[in-house]
Wavefront OBJ file of the C-alpha trace (Angstrom):
o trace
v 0.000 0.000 0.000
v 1.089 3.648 -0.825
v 0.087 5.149 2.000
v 1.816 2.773 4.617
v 5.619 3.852 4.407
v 3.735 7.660 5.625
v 3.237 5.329 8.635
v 6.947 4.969 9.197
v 7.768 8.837 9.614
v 4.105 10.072 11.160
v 4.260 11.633 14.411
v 1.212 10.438 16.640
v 3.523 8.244 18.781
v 5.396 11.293 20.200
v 1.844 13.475 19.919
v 0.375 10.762 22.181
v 3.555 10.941 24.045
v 3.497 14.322 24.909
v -0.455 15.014 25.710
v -1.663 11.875 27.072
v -2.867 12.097 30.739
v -5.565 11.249 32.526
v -6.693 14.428 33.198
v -7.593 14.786 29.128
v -8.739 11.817 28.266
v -12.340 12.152 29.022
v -11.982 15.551 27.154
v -10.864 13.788 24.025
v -12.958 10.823 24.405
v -15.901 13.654 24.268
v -14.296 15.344 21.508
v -14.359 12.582 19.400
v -17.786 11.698 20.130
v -18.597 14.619 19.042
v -16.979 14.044 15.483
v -19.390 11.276 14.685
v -21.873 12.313 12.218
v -24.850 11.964 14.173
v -23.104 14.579 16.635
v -22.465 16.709 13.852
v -25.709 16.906 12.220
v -27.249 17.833 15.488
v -24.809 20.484 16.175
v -24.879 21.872 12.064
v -29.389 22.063 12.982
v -28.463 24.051 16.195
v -26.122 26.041 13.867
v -28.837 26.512 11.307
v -31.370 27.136 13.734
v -29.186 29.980 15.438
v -27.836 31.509 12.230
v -30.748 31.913 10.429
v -33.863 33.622 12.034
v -36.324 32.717 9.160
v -37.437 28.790 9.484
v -37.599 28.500 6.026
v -33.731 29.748 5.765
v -32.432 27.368 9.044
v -34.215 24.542 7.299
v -32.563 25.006 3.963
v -29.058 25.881 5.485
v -29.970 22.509 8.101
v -30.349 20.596 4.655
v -27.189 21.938 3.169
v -25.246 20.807 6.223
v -26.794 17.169 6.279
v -25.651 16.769 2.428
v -22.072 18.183 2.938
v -21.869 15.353 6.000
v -23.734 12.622 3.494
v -21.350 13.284 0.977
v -18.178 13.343 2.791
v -19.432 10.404 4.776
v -19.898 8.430 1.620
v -16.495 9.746 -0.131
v -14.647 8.575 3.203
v -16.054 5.131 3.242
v -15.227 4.447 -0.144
v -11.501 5.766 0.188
v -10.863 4.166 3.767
v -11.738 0.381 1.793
v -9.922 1.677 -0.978
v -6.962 1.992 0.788
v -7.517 -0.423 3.341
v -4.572 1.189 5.606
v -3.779 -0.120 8.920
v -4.503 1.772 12.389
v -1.855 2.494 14.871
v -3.221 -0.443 17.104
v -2.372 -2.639 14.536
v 0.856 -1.592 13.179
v 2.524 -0.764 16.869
v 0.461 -2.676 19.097
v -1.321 -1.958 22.332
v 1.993 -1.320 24.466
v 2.815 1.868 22.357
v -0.758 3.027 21.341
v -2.750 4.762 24.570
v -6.566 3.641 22.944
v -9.732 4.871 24.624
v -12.883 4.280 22.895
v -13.227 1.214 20.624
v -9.881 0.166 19.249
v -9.909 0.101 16.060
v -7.039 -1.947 13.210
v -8.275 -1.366 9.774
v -9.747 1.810 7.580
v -7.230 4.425 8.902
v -6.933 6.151 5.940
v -8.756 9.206 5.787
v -9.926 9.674 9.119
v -13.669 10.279 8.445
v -14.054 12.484 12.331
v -11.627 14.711 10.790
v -12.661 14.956 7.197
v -16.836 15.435 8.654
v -15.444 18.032 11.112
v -13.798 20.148 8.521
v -16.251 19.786 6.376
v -18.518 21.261 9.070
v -16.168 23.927 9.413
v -16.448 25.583 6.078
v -20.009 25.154 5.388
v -20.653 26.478 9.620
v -18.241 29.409 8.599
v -20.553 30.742 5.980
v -23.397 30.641 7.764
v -24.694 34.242 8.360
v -24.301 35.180 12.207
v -23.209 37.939 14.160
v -19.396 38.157 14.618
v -16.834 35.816 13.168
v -16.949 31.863 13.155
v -13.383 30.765 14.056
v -14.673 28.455 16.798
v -15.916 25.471 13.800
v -11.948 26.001 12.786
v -10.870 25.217 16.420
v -13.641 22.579 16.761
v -12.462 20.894 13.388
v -8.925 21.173 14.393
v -9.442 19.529 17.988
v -12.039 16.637 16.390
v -8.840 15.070 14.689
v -6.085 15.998 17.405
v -8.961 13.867 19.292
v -8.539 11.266 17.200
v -4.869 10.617 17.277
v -4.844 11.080 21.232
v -7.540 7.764 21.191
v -5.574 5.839 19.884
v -7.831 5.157 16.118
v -5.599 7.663 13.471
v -2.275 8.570 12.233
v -1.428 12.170 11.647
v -1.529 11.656 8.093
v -4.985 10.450 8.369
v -6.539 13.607 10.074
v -4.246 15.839 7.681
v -5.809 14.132 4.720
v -9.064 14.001 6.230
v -9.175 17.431 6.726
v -8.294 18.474 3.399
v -10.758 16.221 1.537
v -13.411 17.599 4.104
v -12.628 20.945 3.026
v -12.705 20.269 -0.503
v -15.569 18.022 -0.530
v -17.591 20.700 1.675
v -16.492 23.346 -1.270
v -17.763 20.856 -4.310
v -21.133 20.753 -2.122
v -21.305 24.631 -1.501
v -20.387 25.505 -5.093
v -23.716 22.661 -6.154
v -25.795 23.950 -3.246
v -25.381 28.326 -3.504
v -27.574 30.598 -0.801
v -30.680 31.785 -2.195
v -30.731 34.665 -4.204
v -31.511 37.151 -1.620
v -28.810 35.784 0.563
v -26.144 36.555 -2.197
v -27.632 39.643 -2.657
v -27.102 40.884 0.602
v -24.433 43.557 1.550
v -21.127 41.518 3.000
v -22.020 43.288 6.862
v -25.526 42.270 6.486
v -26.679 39.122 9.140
v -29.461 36.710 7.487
v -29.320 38.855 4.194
v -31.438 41.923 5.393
v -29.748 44.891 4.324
l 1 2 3 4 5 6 7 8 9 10 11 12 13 14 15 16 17 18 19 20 21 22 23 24 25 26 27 28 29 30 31 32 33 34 35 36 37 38 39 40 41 42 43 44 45 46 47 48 49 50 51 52 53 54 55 56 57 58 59 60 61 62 63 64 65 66 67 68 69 70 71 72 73 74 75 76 77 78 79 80 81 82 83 84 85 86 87 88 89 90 91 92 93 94 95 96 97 98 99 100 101 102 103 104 105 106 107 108 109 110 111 112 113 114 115 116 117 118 119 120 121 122 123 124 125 126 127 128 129 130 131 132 133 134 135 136 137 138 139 140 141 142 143 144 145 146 147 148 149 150 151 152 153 154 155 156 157 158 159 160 161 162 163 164 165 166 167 168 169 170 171 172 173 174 175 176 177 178 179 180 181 182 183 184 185 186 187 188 189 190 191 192 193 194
């Protein structure tokens, strides 16, 4: 396999090294919990629901989410049998992996938490709200430290999950545009009033 001789270089041993504790553990067993896509899609229709203050709006924008998360979830399954790449259980064994959750040996590659996280990201980013949305960014970004920390993905897996999130989330946005009236609105505007 292609991917495996990334294996050989990838840092999570020394990023499990330096942040595993105790004291974190239940934080990053929550964490990635929270990646799955059922947690996502309730968190993108509490996103929808807060961004948007016309029903009609948070239910399109809810919609738009659930297809970005059905789409990368689909991509991801398809590329982790693909590639069929080991997890760090498997290739280093239990005495130099720290797992929580389930341990998992097969699918590593792309690590769907991360890839659904990012691709939450960008399509929570656009929503309209008041003030900025970094805090799907630093969601995204702690979703697949999360999931090296448990124990289930390489580096290289949340890396490349992230990025085909990202772009996957883009292919959806650019086949799913706002309404007209929210394009329309002026770039300060929140929920395209002007």
């Amino acid at each position: 396999m292609i991917v495996e001789p990334l294996y050989e270089i990838d840092p999570s041993p020394a990023v499990q090294r330096l942040l595993c504790t105790p004291a974190l553990d239940l934080v990053m067993e929550a964490l990635s919990i929270a990646g799955e896509g059922w947690g996502l899609m309730l968190i993108a229709i509490a996103v929808a629901l807060q961004a948007n203050s016309d029903r009609r709006a948070a239910l399109r924008s809810a919609l738009a989410a659930l297809a970005t998360l059905l789409v990368v979830g689909v991509v991801v399954a398809a590329m982790k049998r693909a590639f069929d790449a080991p997890r760090p259980l498997l290739a280093l064994g239990p005495a130099r992996v720290h797992v929580l959750l389930e341990p998992l040996r097969r699918f590593a590659f792309p690590s769907g938490h991360s890839a659904a996280a990012a691709a939450f990201a960008l399509w929570a980013s656009r929503e309209p709200c008041n003030g900025g949305r970094w805090w799907p960014w630093l969601f995204a970004f702690l979703v697949g430290l999360s999931r090296v920390y448990v124990g289930a993905h390489w580096v290289t897996d949340v890396v490349g999950g992230w990025l085909i999130g990202i772009a996957l989330a883009a292919a959806v946005a650019r086949a799913w545009p706002p309404p007209k009236d929210a394009r329309a609105a002026p770039a300060g505007a929140v929920g395209g009033a002007p």
